[in-house]
C-alpha positions as CSV (number, residue, x, y, z in Angstrom):
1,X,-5.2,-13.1,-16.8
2,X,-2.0,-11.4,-18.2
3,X,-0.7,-9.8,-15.1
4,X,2.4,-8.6,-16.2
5,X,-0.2,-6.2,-18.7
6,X,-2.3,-5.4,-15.5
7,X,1.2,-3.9,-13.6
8,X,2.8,-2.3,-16.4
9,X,1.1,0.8,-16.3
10,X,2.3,1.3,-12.8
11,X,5.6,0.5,-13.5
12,X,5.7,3.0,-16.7
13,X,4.5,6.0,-14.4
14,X,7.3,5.4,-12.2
15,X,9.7,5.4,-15.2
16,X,8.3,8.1,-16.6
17,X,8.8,10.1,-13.3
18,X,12.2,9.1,-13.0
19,X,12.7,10.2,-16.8
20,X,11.0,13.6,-16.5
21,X,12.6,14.6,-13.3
22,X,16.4,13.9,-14.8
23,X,16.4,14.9,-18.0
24,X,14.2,17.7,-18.5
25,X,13.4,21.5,-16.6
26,X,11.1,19.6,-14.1
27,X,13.7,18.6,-11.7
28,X,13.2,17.8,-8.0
29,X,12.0,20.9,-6.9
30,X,9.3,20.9,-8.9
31,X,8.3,17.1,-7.9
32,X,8.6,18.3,-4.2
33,X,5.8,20.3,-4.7
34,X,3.8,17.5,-6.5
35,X,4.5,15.2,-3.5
36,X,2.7,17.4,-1.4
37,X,-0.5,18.3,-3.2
38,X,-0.8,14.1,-3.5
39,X,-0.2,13.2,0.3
40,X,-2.5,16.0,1.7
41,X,-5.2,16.4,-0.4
42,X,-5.5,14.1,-3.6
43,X,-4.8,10.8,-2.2
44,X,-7.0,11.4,0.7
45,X,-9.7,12.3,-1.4
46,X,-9.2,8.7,-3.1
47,X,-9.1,6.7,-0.2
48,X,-12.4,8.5,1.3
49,X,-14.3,7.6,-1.8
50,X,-12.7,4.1,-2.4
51,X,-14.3,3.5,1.4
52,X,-17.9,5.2,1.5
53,X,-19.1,4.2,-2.4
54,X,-19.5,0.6,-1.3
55,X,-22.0,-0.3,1.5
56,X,-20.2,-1.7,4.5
57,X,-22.3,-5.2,5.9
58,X,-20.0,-6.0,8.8
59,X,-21.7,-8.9,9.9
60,X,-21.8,-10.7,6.3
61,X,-18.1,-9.6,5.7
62,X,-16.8,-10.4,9.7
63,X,-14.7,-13.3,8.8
64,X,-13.3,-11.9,5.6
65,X,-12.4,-8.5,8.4
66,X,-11.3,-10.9,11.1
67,X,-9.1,-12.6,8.3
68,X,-7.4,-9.1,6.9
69,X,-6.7,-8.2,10.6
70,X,-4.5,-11.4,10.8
71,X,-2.9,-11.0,8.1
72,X,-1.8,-7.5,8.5
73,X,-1.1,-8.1,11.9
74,X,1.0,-10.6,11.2
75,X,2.7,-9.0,8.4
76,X,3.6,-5.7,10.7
77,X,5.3,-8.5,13.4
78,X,7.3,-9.8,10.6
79,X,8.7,-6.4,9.3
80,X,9.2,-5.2,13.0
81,X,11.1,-8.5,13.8
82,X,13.8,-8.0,11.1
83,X,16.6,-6.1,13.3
84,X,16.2,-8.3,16.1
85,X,17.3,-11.5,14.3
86,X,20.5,-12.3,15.0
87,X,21.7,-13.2,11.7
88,X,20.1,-10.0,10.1
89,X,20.5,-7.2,12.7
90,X,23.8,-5.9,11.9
91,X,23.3,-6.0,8.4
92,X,20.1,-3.5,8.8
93,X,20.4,0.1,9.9
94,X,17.6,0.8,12.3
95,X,16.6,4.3,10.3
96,X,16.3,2.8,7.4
97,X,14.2,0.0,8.5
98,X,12.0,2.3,10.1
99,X,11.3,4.0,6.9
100,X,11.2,1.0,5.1
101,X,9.4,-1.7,7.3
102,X,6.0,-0.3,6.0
103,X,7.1,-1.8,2.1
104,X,6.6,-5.0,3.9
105,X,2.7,-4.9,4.6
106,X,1.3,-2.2,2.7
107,X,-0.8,-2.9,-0.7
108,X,-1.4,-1.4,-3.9
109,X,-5.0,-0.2,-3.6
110,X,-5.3,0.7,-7.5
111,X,-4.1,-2.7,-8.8
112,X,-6.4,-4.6,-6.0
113,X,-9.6,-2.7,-6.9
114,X,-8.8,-3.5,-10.6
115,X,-7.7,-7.3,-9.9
116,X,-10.8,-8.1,-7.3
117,X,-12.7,-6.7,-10.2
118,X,-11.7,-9.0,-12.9
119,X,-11.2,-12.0,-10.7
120,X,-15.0,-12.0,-9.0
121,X,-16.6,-9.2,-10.8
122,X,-18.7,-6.2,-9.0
123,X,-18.4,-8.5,-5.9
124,X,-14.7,-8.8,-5.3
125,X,-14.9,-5.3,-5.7
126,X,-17.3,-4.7,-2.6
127,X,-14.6,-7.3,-0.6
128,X,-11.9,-5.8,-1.7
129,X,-13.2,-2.4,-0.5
130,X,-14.3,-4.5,3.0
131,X,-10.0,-5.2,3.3
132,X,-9.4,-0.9,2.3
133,X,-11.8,0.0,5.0
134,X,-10.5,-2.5,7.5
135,X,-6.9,-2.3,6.9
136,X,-5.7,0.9,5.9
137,X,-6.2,2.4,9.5
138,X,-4.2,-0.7,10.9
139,X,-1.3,-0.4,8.1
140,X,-0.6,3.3,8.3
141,X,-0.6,3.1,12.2
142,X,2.2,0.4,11.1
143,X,3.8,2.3,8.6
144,X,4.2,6.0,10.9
145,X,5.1,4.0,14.1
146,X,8.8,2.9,13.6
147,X,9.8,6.5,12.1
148,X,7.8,8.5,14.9
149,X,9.8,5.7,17.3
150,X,13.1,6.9,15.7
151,X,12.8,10.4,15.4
152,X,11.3,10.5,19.3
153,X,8.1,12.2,18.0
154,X,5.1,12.1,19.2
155,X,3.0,9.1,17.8
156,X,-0.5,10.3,18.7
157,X,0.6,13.7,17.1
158,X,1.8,12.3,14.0
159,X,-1.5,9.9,13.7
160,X,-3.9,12.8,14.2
161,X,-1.8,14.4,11.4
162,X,-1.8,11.5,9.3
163,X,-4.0,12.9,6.2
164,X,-4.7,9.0,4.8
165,X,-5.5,8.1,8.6
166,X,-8.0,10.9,8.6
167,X,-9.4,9.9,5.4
168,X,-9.7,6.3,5.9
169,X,-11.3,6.8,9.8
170,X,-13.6,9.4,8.0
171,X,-14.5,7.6,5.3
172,X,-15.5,4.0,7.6
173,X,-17.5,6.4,9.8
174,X,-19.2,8.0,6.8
175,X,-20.2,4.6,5.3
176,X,-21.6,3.1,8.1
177,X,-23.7,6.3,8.7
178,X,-25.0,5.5,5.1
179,X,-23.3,8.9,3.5
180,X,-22.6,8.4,0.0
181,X,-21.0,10.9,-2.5
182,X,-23.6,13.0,-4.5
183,X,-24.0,11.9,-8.4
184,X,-23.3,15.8,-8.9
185,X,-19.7,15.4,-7.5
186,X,-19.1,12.0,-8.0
187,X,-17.4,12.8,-11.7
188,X,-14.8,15.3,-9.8
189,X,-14.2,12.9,-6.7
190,X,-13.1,10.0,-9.4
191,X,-10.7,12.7,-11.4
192,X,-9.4,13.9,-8.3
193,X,-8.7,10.3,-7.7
194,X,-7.3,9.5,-10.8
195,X,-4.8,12.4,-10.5
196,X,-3.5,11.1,-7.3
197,X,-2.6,7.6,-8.9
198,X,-0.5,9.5,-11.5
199,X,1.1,11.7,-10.3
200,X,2.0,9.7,-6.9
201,X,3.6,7.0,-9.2
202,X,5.5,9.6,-11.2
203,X,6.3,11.1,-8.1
204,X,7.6,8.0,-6.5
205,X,10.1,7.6,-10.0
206,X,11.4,11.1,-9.9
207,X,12.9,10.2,-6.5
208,X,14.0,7.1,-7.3
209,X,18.2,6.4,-6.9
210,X,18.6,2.7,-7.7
211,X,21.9,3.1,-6.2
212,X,20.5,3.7,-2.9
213,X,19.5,0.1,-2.9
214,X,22.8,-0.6,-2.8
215,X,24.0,0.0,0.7
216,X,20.9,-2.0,2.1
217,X,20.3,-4.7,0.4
218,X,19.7,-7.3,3.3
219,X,17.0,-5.2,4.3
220,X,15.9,-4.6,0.9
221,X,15.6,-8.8,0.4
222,X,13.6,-9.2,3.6
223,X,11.1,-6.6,3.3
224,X,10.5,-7.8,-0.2
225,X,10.4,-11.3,0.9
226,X,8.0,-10.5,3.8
227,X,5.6,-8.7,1.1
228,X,5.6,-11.2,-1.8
229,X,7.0,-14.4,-0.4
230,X,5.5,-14.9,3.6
231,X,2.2,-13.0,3.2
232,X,0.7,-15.0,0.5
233,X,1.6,-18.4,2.2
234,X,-0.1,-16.7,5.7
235,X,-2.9,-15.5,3.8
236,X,-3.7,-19.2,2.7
237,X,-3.8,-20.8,5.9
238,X,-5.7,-17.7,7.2
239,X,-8.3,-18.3,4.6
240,X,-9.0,-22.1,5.9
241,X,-8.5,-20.8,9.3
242,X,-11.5,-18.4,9.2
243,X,-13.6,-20.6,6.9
244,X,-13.9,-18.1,4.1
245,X,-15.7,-18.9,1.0
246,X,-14.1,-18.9,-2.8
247,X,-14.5,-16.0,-3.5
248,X,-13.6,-14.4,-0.2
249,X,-10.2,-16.4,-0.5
250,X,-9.5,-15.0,-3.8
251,X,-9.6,-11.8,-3.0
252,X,-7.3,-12.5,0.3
253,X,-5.2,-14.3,-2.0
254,X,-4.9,-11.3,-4.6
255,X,-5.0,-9.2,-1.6
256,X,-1.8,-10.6,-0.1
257,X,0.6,-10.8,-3.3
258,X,0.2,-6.8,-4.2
259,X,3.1,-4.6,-5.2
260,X,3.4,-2.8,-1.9
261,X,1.7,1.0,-2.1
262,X,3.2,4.0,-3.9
263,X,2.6,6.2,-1.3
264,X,5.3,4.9,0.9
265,X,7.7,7.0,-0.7
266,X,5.8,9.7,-0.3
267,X,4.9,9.0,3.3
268,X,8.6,8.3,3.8
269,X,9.9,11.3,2.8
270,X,7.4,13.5,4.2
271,X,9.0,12.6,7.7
272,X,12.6,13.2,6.7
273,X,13.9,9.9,5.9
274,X,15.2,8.4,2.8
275,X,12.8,8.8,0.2
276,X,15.2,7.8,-2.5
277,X,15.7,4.0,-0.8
278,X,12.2,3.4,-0.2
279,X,11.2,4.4,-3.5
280,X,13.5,1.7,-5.2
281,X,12.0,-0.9,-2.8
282,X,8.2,0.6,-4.3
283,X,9.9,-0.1,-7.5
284,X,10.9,-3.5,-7.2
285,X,7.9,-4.6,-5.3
286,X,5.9,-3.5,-8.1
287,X,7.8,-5.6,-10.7
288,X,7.5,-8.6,-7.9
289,X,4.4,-8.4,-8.1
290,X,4.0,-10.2,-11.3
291,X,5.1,-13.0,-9.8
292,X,3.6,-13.1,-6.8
293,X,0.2,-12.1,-8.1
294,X,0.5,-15.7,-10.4
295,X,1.4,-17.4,-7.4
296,X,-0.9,-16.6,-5.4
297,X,-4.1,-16.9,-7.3
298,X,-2.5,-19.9,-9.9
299,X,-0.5,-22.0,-7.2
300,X,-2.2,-21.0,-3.8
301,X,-5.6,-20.7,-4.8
């Protein structure tokens, strides 16, 4: 598989972003705008149907579950760790890591559904969607943590806000009450869903300041390291550890080695911090990702 092909639309969407937004009318005023509609009510709506269009069988998929929650777990320990090591904590600035700690265990869920796809066919979709439904909740309590922390906000406030918490919890509870989207509306659901991918991605470049990178780049290196370096190599022994099958393991594998998700930017700077930063770090993870991805499924596997 020619991963470097699979990632490069990704990657052009952010460049074309970045393009637009500097060097024609459609500046950042405009993309403000466009960062909103995505976060509150496209995105959601792509998460909800990613989740409820699969049957959830919890028992068959339990160790595949139990798996994802280690591996999350253990990926949201690392990235909290970082400014208490002594040899990195007065390189990282605690506002900036709590903006950015989320880079270090959230996943691309586009490029996973269209990986677990090609690697095992209709069923590594149906796993793949097992890991959305399981994980999401988990990350984005993650992700909003640190900066509610920071910023002394409430956290139960912020969660209950949280419109990809809401659509994730509504979309698991929806599933396993057997709802499923009407054929009628399915069509509009998938376009809605497909706006959200490109215009978050563009949204994420017309923020992006490679020069914020800059004045962070021990933090920058450890996130990255935690997402495409640690988490593969955990997901491994956490495959043999909860006995999953090859298929199962592939998609952990694949699973683990994502380009972190676009919507951290835009989760990042809808609370106030530096959108600009974390956007470079979405950047780079996504061209990490095409080596990690090989790694993972080539080496690993």
């Amino acid at each position: 598989m020619n991963y470097a092909q699979l990632l490069f639309p990704d990657f052009s969407l952010i460049l074309c972003g970045y393009l637009v937004c500097r060097y024609t009318a459609l500046n950042r005023s405009v993309w403000e705008q466009v960062e909103t509609l995505v976060y509150f009510f496209l995105f959601p709506v792509l998460l909800f149907q990613s989740i409820v269009k699969t049957p959830l069988d919890v028992h068959a998929a339990s160790r595949l579950m139990g798996a994802g929650w280690a591996l999350g777990l253990t990926g949201i320990a690392l990235a909290y760790a970082l400014p208490h090591i002594p040899v990195l904590q007065r390189w990282i600035d605690r506002r900036d890591h709590a903006s950015s700690a989320q880079v270090a265990f959230r996943f691309n869920s586009f490029i996973g559904l269209a990986i677990a796809d090609r690697l095992v066919g209709p069923q590594g979709s149906q796993l793949f969607a097992v890991l959305i439904g399981v994980c999401v909740p988990l990350f984005n309590v993650g992700a909003v943590w640190p900066m509610v922390r920071h910023a002394q906000r409430s956290m139960l406030r912020e969660l209950l806000r949280n419109p990809l918490i809401i659509a994730t919890v509504s979309g698991l509870l929806a599933n396993l009450m057997g709802f499923t989207i009407p054929h009628w509306l399915e069509p509009s659901v998938t376009r809605i869903g497909a706006a959200s991918l490109a215009l978050g991605l563009m949204a994420a470049g017309a923020g992006m300041q490679f020069g914020a990178l800059a004045r962070a780049k021990t933090l920058a290196v450890s996130v990255l390291s935690i997402r495409h370096l640690l988490l593969p190599l955990v997901a491994l022994g956490m495959s043999r550890l909860f006995g999953l099958n090859a298929p199962e393991t592939t998609v952990l594998l694949a699973f683990s080695a994502l380009p972190t998700a676009s919507s951290c930017y835009v989760l990042a700077a809808r609370m106030g911090y530096d959108g600009a930063y974390v956007a470079g770090l979405v950047t780079l993870s996504t061209l990490l990702g095409m080596l990690s991805l090989p790694m993972a499924l080539g080496l690993l596997r």
